[in-house]
C-alpha positions in Angstrom: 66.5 106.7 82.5 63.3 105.0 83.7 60.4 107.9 84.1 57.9 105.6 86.5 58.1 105.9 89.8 57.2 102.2 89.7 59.5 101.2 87.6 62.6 103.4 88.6 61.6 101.5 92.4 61.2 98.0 90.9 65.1 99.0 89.3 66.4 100.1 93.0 64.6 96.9 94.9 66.9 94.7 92.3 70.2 96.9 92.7 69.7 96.9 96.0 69.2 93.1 96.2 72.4 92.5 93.9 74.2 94.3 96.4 73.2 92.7 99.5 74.2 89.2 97.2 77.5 90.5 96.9 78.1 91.7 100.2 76.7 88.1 101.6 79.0 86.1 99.6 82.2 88.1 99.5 82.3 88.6 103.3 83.5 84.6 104.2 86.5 85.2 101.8 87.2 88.5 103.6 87.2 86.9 106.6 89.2 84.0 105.3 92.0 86.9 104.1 91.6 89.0 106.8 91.8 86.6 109.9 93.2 82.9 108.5 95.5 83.5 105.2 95.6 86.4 101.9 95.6 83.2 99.6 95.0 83.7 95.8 92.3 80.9 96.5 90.4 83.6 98.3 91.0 86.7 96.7 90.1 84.9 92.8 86.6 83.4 95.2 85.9 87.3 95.8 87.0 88.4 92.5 83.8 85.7 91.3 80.9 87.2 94.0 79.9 89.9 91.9 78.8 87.3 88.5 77.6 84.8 91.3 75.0 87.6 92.7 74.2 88.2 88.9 73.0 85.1 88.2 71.1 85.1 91.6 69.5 88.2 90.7 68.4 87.4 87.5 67.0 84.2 88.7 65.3 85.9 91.1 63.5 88.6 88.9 63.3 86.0 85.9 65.6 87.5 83.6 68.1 85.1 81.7 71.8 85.3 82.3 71.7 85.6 77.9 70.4 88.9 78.7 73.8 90.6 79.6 76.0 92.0 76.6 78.1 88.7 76.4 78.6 89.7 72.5 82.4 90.6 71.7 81.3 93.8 70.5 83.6 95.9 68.5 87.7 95.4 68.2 87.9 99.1 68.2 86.9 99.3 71.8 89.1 96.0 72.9 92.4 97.7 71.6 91.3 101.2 73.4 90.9 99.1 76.3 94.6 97.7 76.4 95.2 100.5 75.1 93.9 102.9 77.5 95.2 101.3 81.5 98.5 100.5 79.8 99.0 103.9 79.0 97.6 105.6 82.4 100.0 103.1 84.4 103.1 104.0 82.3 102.6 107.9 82.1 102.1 107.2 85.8 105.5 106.2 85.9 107.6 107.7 83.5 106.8 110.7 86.0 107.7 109.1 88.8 111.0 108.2 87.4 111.1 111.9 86.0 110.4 113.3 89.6 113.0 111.1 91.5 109.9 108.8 93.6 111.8 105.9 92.3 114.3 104.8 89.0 114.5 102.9 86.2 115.4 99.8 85.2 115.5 97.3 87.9 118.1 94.7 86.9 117.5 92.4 89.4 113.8 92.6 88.0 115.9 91.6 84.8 117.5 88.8 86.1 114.7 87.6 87.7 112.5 87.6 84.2 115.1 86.0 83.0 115.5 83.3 84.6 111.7 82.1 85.3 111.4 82.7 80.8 114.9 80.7 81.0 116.0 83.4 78.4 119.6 83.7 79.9 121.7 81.6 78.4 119.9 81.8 74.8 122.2 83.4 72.1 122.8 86.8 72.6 120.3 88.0 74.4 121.1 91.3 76.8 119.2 92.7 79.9 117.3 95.2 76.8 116.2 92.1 74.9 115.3 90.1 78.1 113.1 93.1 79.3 111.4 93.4 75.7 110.3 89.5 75.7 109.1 89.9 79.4 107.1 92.2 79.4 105.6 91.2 75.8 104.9 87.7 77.1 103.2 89.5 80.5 101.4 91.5 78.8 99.7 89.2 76.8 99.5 85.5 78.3 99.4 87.3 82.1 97.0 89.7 80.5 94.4 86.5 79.2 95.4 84.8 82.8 94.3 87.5 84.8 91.2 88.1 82.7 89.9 84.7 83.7 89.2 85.9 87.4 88.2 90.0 86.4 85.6 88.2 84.1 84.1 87.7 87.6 84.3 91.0 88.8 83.0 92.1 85.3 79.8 90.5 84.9 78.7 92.3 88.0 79.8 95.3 87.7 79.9 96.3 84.2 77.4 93.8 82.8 75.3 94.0 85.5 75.5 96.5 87.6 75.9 99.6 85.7 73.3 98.7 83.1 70.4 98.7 86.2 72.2 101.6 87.5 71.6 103.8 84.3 68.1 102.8 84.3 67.5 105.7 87.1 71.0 107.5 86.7 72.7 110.0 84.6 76.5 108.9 83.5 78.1 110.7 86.0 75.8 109.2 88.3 76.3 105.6 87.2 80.2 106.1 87.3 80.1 107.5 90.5 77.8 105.5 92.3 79.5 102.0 91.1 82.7 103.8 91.3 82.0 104.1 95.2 80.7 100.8 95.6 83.3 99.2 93.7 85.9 100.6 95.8 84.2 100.0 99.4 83.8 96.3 98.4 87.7 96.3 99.0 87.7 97.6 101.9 88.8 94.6 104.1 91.5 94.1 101.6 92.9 97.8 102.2 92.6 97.2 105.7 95.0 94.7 105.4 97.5 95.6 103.5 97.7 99.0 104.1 100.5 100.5 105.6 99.4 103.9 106.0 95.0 103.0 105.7 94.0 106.4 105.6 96.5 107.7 102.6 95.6 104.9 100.9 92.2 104.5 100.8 91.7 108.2 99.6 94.6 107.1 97.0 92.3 103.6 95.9 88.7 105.8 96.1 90.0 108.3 93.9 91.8 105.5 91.7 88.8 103.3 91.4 86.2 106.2 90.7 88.4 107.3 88.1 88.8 104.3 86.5 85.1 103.7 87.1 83.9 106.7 84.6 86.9 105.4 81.9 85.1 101.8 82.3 81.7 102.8 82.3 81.9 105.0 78.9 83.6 101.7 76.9 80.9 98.9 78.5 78.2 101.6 77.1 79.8 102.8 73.9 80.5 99.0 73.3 77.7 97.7 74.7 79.7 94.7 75.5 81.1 93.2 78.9 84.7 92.3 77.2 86.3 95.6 76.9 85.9 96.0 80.9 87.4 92.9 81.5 90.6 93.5 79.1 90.7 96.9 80.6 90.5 95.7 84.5 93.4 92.6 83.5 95.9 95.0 82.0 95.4 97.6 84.7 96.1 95.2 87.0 98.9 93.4 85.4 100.9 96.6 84.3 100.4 98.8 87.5 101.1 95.2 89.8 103.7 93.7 87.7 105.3 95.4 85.0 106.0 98.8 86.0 106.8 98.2 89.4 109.5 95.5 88.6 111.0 98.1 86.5 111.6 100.4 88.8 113.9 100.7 91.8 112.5 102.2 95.1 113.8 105.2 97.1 113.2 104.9 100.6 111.0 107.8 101.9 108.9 107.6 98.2 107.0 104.4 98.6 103.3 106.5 99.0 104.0 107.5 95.4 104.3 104.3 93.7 102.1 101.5 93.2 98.4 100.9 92.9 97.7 102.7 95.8 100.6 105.6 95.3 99.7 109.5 95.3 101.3 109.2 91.6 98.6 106.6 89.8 95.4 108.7 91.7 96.5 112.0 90.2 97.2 110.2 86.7 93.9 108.9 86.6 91.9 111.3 88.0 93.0 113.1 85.2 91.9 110.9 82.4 88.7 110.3 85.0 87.9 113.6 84.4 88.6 113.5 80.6 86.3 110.6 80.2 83.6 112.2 82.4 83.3 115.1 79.9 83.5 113.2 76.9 80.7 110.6 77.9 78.7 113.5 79.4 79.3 115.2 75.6 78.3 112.1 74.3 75.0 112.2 75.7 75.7 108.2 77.6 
């Protein structure tokens, strides 16, 4: 952490303009999903605010766009990093299935897989095999697809953000902090889809903090931008479309399941927490 008063101003003055940036250029497209249509147009436009107010920023205060950690860093951190969201979001899961929230193996889920991968039909292929190939084939090319737009996301948060954040911030700070604003910048978007706003945004909060402190200690221990966006495509992609498909719903259950569920927020507030003490060990 900066020591200068100066300097630890100069560092708020700049986060302070990033956000402002961000707020100024993501509110049209909230507007646009709140109030005309929830296109994918719009919500992969807001997905791209945070690197656009990068850039500004750095133009702004003369700093090259070269200077964020664009380098792949190393593969040891990528894997954790699939690794890591994947696992949260099936533990998550496996106890609701365990619990009774919801059960397992959706075959119309099946079917469905099937027939957009045009794997029924092929040899003899049954609903095991066809699950297997699915969710391989998601979870790598939807994986790379959906990287393409948290790339956007990334660049401010992670590559950004977080690095100007720990200039005047302790780790639990920066995790917290960026946690929080991470989460209120979807705000409009809870509003909207919500059914029940409150439950849910205490659900996303705790989610996105969580996740926050997991992200945070790979960008640092990597010092590379990549591992945050790997990690924010395969959350998505396994809590949005993998493990929901593969699970039937119980009426009655539907605040435990999902992104937003009671189930995922206690799931990763645990590993939140387990993070949070190993990056505070870890002197980040």
């Amino acid at each position: 952490m900066l020591k200068s008063l100066s300097e630890r101003k100069e560092t708020w003055k700049t986060i302070f303009l990033f956000l402002v940036l961000v707020v100024a250029l993501t509110s049209p497209f909230h507007y646009a999903i709140v109030n005309l249509y929830p296109s994918r147009i719009y919500v992969g436009a807001i997905m791209w605010c945070p690197a656009i107010a990068t850039f500004i920023t750095l133009k702004i205060k003369g700093r090259k766009i070269s200077s964020l950690n664009w380098n792949w860093g190393n593969w040891k951190y990528i894997r954790l990093s699939y690794f890591i969201p994947a696992l949260y979001v099936i533990v998550t899961y496996v106890l609701i299935w365990i619990f009774g929230f919801g059960s397992l193996a959706n075959r119309e889920a099946i079917t469905d897989w099937g027939k957009e991968l045009g794997l029924f039909g092929i040899g003899t292929l049954n609903p095991t095999s066809i699950t297997i190939i699915a969710i391989i084939l998601i979870g790598t090319v939807e994986v790379i697809r959906a990287s393409a737009t948290t790339l956007g996301e990334e660049i401010g948060w992670r590559g950004f953000f977080i690095y100007e954040l720990k200039k005047v911030l302790s780790f639990p700070g920066v995790s917290i902090f960026s946690g929080l604003v991470w989460a209120a910048w979807h705000w409009p978007l809870l509003v909207y889809y919500s059914n029940n706003v409150l439950l849910e945004f205490t659900t996303f909060f705790i989610v996105i903090i969580s996740m926050s402190f997991i992200m945070t200690y790979y960008t640092f221990k990597s010092k590379s931008l990549w591992p945050a966006v790997i990690f924010h495509a395969v959350s998505n992609v396994y809590i949005q479309k993998i493990m929901p498909s593969l699970t039937i719903k119980i009426e009655g259950t539907e605040h435990w399941l999902g992104e937003n569920g009671i189930m995922f927020a206690i799931v990763t507030f645990v590993f939140g927490l387990y993070f949070w003490r190993k990056g505070v060990k870890e002197n980040l």
